[in-house]
C-alpha positions in Angstrom: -46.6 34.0 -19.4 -46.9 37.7 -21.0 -46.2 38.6 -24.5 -43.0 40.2 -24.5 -41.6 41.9 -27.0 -38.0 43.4 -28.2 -38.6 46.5 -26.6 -39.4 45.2 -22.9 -36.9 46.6 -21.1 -37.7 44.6 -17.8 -35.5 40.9 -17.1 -38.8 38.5 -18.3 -37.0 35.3 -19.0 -35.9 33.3 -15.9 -32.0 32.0 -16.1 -31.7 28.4 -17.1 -27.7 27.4 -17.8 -28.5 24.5 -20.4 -30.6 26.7 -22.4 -28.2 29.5 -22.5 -25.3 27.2 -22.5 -27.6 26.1 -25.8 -28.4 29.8 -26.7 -24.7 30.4 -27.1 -23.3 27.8 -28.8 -25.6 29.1 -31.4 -24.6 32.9 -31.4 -21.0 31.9 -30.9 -19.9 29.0 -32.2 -16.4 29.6 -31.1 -17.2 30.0 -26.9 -17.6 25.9 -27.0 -15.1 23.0 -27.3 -16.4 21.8 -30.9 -16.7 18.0 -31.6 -18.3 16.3 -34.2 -21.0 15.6 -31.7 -21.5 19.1 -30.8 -21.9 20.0 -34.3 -25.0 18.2 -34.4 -26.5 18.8 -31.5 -25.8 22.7 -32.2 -27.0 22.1 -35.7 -30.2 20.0 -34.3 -31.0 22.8 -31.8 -30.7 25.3 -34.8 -32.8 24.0 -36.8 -35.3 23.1 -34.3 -35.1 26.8 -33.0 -36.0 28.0 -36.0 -38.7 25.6 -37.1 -40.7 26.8 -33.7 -39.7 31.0 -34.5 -41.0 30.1 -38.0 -44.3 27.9 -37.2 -45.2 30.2 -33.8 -44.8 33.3 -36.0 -41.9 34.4 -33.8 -39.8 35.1 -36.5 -41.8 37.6 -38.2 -42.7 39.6 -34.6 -38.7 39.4 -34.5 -38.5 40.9 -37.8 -40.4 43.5 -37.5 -39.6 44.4 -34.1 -35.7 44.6 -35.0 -36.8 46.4 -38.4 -38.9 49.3 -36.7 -35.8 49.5 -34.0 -33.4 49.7 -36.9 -35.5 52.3 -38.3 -36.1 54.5 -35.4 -32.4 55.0 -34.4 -31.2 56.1 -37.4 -29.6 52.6 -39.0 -31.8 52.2 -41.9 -31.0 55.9 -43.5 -27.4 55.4 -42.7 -27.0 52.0 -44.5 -29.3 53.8 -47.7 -26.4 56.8 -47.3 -23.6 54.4 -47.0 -25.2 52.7 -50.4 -25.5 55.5 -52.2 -21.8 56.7 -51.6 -20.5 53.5 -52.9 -22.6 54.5 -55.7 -21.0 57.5 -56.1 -17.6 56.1 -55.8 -18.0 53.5 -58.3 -20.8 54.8 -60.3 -23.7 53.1 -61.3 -22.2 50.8 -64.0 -19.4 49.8 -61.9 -20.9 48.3 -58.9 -23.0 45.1 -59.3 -25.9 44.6 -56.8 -24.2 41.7 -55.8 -21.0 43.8 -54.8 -22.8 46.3 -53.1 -24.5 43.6 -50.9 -21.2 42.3 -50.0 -20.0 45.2 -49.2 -23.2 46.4 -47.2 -23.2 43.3 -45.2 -20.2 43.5 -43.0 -21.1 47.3 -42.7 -24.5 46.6 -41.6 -23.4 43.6 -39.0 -21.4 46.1 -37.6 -23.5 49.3 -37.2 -26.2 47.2 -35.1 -26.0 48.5 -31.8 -24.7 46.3 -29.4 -27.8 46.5 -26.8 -30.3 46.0 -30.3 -28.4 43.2 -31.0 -28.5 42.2 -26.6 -32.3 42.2 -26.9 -32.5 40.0 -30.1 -30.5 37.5 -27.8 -32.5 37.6 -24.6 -35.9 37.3 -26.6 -34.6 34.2 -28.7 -33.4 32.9 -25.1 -36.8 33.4 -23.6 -38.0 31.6 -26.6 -35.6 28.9 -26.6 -36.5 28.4 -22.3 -40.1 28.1 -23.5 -39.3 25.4 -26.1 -37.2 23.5 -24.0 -39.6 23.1 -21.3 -42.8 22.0 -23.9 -40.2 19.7 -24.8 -40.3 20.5 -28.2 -36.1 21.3 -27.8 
């Protein structure tokens, strides 16, 4: 199967309804009936999802795919100017880092354009198909 990467515009990953079914219950917790059971199995998956992004070196493609993206629309300078106003506001004394984060966070979240955020999803799905069927998932 090809490399693919964030900025593949082309549909590469073939549907499969347990892994998005999966896939989802992960981004949105809230779309499935929770039970203790599924609370473990989401939390299993989770974990498992990430062990394979952190040992293939998935993760770090992800990162710095989403960073350059961030970077090249614009989202990076306007979360540094969105900093530096609360700066402004508060002044430098009276606005811990750990404030600022806080209040940066939910802006940031936010700002990420929804088809950025789309793409994030479909490559962790394409991802998650390829783990399921190694059998690692």
């Amino acid at each position: 199967m090809p490399e693919q990467t964030l900025n593949d515009s082309r549909p590469s990953w073939p549907a499969n309804n347990t892994v998005n079914t999966k896939i989802n219950s992960i981004i949105n917790p809230s779309s499935s009936t929770i039970t203790p059971t599924n609370i473990q199995q989401q939390q299993h998956l989770e974990t498992q999802l990430k062990q394979h992004l952190h040992s293939t070196g998935h993760l770090t493609q992800i990162h710095h795919q989403l960073h350059s993206t961030l970077i090249e629309i614009g989202w990076h300078d306007a979360m540094k100017d969105h900093a530096k106003e609360l700066i402004r506001r508060r002044g430098v004394e009276g606005i811990s880092m750990d404030e600022l984060v806080n209040e940066l966070i939910p802006v940031g979240r936010a700002s990420v354009p929804h088809d950025v955020k789309g793409k994030v999803v479909e490559y962790l799905r394409g991802v998650a198909v390829t783990v399921e069927r190694s059998g690692s998932m």
